[in-house]
Structure formats: C-alpha cells, structure tokens
VODOGU-302958 format. One record per residue (C-alpha): residue number from 0; x, y, z. Coordinates in steps of 0.2 Angstrom, whole numbers, plus 2048, in hexadecimal, padded with zeros to 3 digits. Each point is the difference from the previous one (the first is absolute). Example, Ala and Ser with C-alpha at 12.3 -4.5 7.8 and 13.67 -1.06 7.14 Angstrom:
% residues 2
+-----+-----+-----+-----+
|   k |   X |   Y |   Z |
+-----+-----+-----+-----+
|   0 | 83E | 7EA | 827 |
|   1 | 806 | 811 | 7FD |
+-----+-----+-----+-----+
//
This chain:
% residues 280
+-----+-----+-----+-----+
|   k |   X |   Y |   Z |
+-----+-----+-----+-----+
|   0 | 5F3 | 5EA | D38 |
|   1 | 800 | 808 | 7EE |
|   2 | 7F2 | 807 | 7F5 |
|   3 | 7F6 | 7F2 | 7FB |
|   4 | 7FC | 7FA | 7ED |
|   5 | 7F3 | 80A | 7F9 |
|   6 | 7F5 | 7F2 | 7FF |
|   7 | 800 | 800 | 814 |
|   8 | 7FC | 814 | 800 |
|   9 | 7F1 | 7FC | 7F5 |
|  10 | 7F9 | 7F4 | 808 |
|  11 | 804 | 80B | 810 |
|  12 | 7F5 | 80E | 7FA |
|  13 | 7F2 | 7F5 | 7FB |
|  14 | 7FF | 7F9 | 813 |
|  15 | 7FF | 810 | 804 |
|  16 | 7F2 | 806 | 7F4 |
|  17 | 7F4 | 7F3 | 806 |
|  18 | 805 | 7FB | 812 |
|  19 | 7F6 | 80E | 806 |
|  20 | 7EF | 7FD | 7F8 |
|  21 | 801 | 7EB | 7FE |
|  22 | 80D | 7FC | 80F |
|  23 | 80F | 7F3 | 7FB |
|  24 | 7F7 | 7F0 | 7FF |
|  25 | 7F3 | 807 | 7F2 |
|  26 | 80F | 808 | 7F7 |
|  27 | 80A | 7F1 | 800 |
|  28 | 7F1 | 7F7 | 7F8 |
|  29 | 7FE | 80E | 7F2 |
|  30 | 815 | 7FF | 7FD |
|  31 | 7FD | 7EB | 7FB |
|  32 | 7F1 | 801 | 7F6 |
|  33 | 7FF | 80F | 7F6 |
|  34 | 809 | 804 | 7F0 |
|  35 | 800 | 810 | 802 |
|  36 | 80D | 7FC | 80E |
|  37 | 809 | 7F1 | 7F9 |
|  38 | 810 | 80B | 7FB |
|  39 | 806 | 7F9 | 810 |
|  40 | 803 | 7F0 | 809 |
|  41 | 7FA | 7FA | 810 |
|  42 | 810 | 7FF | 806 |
|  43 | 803 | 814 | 7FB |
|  44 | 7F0 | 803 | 807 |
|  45 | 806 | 7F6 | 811 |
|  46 | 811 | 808 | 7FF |
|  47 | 7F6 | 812 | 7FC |
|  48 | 7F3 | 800 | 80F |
|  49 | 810 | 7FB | 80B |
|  50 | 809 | 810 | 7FD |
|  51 | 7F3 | 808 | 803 |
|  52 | 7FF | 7FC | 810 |
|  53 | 811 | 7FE | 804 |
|  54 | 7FD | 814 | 7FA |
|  55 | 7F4 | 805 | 80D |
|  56 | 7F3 | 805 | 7F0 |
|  57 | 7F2 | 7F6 | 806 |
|  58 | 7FF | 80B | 80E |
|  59 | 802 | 810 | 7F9 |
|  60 | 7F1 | 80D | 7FE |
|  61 | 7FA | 801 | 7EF |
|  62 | 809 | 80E | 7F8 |
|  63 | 810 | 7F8 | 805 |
|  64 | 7FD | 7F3 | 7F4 |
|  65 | 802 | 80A | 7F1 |
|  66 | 80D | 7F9 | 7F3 |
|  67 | 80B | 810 | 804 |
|  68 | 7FF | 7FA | 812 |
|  69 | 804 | 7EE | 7FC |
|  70 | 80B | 805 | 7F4 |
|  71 | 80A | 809 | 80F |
|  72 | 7FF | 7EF | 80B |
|  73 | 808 | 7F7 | 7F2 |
|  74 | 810 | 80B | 800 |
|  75 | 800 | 801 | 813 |
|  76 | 7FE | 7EC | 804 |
|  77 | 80C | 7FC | 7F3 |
|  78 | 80C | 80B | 804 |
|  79 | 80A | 801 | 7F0 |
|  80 | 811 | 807 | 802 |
|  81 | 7FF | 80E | 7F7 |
|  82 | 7F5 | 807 | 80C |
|  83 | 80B | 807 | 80E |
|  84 | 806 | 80C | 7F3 |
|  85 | 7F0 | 803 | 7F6 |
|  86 | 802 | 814 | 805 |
|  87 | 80F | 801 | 7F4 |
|  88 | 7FE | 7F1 | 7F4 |
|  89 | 7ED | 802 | 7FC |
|  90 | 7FD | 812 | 7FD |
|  91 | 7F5 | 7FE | 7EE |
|  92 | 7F3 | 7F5 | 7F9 |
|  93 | 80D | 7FA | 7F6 |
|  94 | 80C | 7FC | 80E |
|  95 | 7F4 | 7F1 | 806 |
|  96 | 808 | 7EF | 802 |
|  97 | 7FA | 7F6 | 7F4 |
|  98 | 7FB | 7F2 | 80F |
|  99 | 7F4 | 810 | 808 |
| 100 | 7FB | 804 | 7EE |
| 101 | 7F9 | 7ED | 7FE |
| 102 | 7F5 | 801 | 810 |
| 103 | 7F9 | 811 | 7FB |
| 104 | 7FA | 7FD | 7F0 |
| 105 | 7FB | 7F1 | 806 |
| 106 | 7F2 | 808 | 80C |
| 107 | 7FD | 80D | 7F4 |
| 108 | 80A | 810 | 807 |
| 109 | 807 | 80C | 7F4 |
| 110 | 815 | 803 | 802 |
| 111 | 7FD | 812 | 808 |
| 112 | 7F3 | 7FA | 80E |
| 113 | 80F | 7EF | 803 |
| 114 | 80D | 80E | 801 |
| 115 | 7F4 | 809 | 80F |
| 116 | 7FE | 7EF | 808 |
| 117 | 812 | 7FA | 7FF |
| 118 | 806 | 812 | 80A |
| 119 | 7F3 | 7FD | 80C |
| 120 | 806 | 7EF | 803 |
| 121 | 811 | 805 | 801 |
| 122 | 7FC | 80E | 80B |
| 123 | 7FA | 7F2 | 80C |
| 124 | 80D | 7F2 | 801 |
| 125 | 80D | 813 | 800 |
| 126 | 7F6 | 806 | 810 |
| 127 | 7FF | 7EF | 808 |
| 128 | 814 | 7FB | 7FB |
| 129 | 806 | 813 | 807 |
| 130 | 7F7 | 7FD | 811 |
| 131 | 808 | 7EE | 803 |
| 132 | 811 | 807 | 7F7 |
| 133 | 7FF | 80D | 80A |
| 134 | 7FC | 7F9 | 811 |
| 135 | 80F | 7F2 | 7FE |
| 136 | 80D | 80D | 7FC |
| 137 | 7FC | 80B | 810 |
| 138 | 803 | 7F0 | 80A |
| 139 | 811 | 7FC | 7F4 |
| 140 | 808 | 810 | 806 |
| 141 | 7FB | 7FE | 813 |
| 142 | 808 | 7EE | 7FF |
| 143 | 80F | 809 | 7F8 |
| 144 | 801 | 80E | 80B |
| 145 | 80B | 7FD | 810 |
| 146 | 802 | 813 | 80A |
| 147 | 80B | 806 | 80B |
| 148 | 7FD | 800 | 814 |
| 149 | 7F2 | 80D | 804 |
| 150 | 7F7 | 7FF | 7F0 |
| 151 | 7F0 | 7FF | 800 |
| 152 | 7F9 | 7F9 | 7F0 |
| 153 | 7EB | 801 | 7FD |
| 154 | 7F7 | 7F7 | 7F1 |
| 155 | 7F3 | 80E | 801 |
| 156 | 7F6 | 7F8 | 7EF |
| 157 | 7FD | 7F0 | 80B |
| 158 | 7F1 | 80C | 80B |
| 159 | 7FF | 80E | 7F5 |
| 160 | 800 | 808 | 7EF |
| 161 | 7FF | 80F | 803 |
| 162 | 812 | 807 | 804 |
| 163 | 805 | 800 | 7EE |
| 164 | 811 | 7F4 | 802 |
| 165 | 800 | 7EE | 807 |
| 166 | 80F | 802 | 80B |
| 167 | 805 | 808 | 80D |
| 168 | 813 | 7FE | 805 |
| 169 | 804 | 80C | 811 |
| 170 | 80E | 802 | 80B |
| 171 | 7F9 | 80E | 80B |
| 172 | 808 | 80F | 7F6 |
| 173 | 7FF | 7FB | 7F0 |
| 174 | 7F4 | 7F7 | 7F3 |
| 175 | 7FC | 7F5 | 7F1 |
| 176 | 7F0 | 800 | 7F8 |
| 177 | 800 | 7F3 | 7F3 |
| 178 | 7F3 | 7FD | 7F4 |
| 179 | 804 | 7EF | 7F9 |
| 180 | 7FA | 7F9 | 7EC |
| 181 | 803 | 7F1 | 7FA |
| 182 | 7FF | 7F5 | 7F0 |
| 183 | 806 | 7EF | 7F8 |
| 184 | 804 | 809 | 7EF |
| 185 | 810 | 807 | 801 |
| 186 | 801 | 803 | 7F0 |
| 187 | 7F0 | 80D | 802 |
| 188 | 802 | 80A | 80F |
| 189 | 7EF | 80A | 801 |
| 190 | 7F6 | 807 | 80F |
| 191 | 7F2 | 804 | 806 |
| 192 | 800 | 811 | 80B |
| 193 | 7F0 | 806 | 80B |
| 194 | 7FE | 812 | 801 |
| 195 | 803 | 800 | 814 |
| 196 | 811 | 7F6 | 7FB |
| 197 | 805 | 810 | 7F2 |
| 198 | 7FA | 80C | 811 |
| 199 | 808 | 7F7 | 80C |
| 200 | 810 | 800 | 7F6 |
| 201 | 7FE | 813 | 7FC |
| 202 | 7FE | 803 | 812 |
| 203 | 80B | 7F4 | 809 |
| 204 | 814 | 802 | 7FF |
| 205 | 801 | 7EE | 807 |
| 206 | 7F6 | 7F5 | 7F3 |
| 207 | 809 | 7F6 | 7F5 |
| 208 | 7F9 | 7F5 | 7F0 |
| 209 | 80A | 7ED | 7FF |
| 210 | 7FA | 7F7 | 7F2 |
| 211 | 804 | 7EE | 803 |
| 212 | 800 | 7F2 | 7F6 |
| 213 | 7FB | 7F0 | 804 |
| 214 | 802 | 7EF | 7F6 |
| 215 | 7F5 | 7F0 | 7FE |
| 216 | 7FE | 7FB | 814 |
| 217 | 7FE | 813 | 804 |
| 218 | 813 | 800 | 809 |
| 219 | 808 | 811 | 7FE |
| 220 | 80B | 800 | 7EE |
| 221 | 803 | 812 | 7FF |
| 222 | 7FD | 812 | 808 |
| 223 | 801 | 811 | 7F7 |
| 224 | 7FA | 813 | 808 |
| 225 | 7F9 | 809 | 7F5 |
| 226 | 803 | 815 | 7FF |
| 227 | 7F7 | 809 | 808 |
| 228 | 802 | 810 | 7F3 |
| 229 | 7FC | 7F4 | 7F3 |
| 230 | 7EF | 7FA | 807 |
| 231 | 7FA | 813 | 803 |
| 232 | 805 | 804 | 7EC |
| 233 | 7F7 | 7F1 | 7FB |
| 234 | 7EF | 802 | 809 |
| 235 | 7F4 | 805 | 7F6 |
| 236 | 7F7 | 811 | 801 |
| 237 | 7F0 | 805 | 808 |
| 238 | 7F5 | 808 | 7F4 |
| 239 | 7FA | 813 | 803 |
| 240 | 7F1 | 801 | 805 |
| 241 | 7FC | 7EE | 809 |
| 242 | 809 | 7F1 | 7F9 |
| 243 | 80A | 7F8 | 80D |
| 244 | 80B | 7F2 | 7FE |
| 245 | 7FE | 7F3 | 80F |
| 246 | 80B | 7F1 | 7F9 |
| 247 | 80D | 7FE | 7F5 |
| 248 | 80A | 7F4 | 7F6 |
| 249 | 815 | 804 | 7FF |
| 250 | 80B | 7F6 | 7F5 |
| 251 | 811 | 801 | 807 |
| 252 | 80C | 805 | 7F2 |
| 253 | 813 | 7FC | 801 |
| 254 | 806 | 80F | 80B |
| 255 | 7F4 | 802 | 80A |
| 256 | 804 | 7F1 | 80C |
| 257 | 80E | 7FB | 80B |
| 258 | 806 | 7EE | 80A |
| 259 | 7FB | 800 | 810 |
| 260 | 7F8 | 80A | 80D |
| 261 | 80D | 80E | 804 |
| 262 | 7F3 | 807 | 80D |
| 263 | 802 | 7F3 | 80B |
| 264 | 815 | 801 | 802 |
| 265 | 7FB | 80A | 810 |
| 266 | 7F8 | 7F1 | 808 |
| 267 | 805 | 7F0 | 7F9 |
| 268 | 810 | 7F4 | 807 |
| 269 | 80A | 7F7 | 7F7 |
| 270 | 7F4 | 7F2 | 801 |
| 271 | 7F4 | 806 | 7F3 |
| 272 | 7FE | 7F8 | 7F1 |
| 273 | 80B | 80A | 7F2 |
| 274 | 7F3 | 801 | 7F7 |
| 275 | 7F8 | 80D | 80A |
| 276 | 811 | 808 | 7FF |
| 277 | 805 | 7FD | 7F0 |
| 278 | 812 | 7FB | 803 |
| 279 | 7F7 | 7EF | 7F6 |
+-----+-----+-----+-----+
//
C-alpha cells in the first residue's frame, strides 16, 4: 500500500463525518446528488468508503475519527518508506515528506500536529518491527549455537521476561547470560535497553549484550557484542529527586562493538557458526 491521493483522504473523512449520524447508504445518496459534494466522483467516493474500511475507521469510537486520527491511519496503512526511520529523518514540521504533507493538508491538520502524528506512528510500526525482529534473532543465535558436551543451554525469554537476558548458556561451573538485540539495518545499530537489562548487567558478571544482524528472510547476517563499559557511560541519569529512567535507546558508535560473541568461546565447539565466533 502507499498513502492514497488526496482526493481518496477527502472523501475518506467526509464518510467519516456523516456515517455516524446518516449511516453509509444515506451518505452515499448525499455524495451523488449534492453540489456541495460533487468535487469528487463516485468512483473516489467508492474507492474512499473502501479505505475506509479496509482501515478499520467505521468501527472506531468517535473521537478516533478526528482528521489527526485519520491522518495517523493514512501514514500507517500506507506504509511509506520513509517511515521506519521517521525518528531521525522527520524531526521538524519542515522535515515532513511532501507525500505526508499532501494528506495533511488535505484533512486539514497543521504541519506541527502531522509531525505529533507521524512520531506516534512510528513509534508504533518501531514497537511492533522490535518485538518480531527481536524474537527472530533470539531463535538465529539458538539455530547457530552448537555447545560443547555438558552444556546446558536455556532460552529463558521463551517462559519469562523477567531475568533481564534471553539466554542462558551453562556448563555446571560456569555461565553465559546473554541478552540478545537484533535489527535488519546494519547500517543503524540502535537498541533498546529496559532498566532490569541496565541492572542485570550492573549486577551480573556473566551477561553479555550480542547485537545481531539479520537480513531480508531474518537469517543470521552478522553478530557484534557490545561493551559493557560503554553501555554503563552512555545510560542516561536519574534525576535527583525522583526522575528514573526505565528504558533507553543506545546508538552503537564504531568502537563500541566487536564480531562475535567472545562470551561464549567457553562453551561453543567447533560447530558453531563463525559468526557467533567471529572468525567470519
């Protein structure tokens, strides 16, 4: 999909203005025979009602058919590309795609409220693409990892979240807790860290950070560990007084990441995949 013509997001919003009151049949009727509505043609009216739908808008409650909200479900159903990396390519009014900037003025919302509603829809598709990214590349690195006899490897994330790694790789002595991230952008290595993650590192000698790549059908491409001492210097900071911090963003600067997962030498044969070696 991709943002629709403006005439389609007009007609969208004037489904949803009198749906409510006259119901789609009486609407329709209105859209045909009055001049106040003949800007449009029946076929942009048909096309119109249908994105609607396909939008799930006819079910929403009222207030979610405001033009901010519609303007929202435009960026979302079409997906434009630019959207996976609105955080950094979309930071002022000014900075608004100009296919975005069509649809807003289109329904009638300002460049600052389109801004709010681009972030917010970002920050949706960012939440949803993390958690599937995320549970692919915990599985990569199990399909990769082949131990040595006597480990014992536990995908802890798989029945709770609560241990502040994903991985647990024990040999009855000795450990590896390994909190896995993963993206498909190589060329933008950025986490996300809870706050029990930051505390479990702080407090647990055997967690490790692997950041791993993966490419279009989710297959392992590439794994970095990140520094532990870089991560503690690039929290953020409580603030005195009550402020506390309980997830942050870390973009991974050159130098602050290594191939492969060198945590994991103690238990790993040579059948691993060298890319959780990083003899790759």
């Amino acid at each position: 999909m991709s943002i629709p013509p403006e005439p389609i997001i007009r007609g969208a919003l004037r489904w949803l203005e009198l749906i409510p009151t006259t119901g789609v049949h009486r609407a329709r009727a209105l859209f045909l025979s009055s001049k106040e509505y003949a800007d449009l043609t029946p076929t942009q009216y048909s096309e119109s009602l249908g994105w609607v739908e396909r939008a799930g808008l006819l079910e929403a409650a009222p207030l979610a058919r405001t033009p901010d909200i519609l303007f929202e479900a435009v960026i979302l159903g079409g997906a434009p590309p630019w959207l996976p990396d609105a955080d950094l390519l979309v930071q002022d009014p000014a900075e608004i795609p100009e296919d975005a900037l069509s649809a807003a003025e289109a329904l009638g919302v300002g460049p600052t409220a389109a801004l709010a509603c681009i972030h917010r829809a970002w920050g949706k598709v960012d939440t949803e693409s993390r958690r599937e990214v995320g549970d692919a590349g915990e599985l990569e690195v199990l399909r990769h990892l082949s131990t040595r006899p006597g480990v014992t490897v536990d995908h802890v994330a798989g029945w709770s979240d609560a241990f502040g790694y994903d991985i647990a790789v024990l040999d009855g002595f000795r450990s590896c807790h390994l909190e896995v991230k993963a993206t498909t952008r190589e060329n933008r290595l950025s986490l996300y860290l809870s706050r029990n993650e930051f505390e479990t590192m702080r407090a647990d000698p055997s967690w490790s950070l692997a950041m791993v790549v993966l490419n279009r059908a989710r297959q392992l491409a590439k794994v970095y560990s990140i520094d532990r001492a870089w991560i503690q210097m690039a929290a953020p900071a409580d603030t005195p007084g009550g402020g506390r911090w309980s997830s942050a963003r870390f973009d991974i600067p050159e130098g602050a990441s290594s191939p492969g997962i060198p945590a994991l030498a103690p238990f790993i044969d040579s059948q691993s995949s060298p890319l959780l070696t990083g003899s790759n």
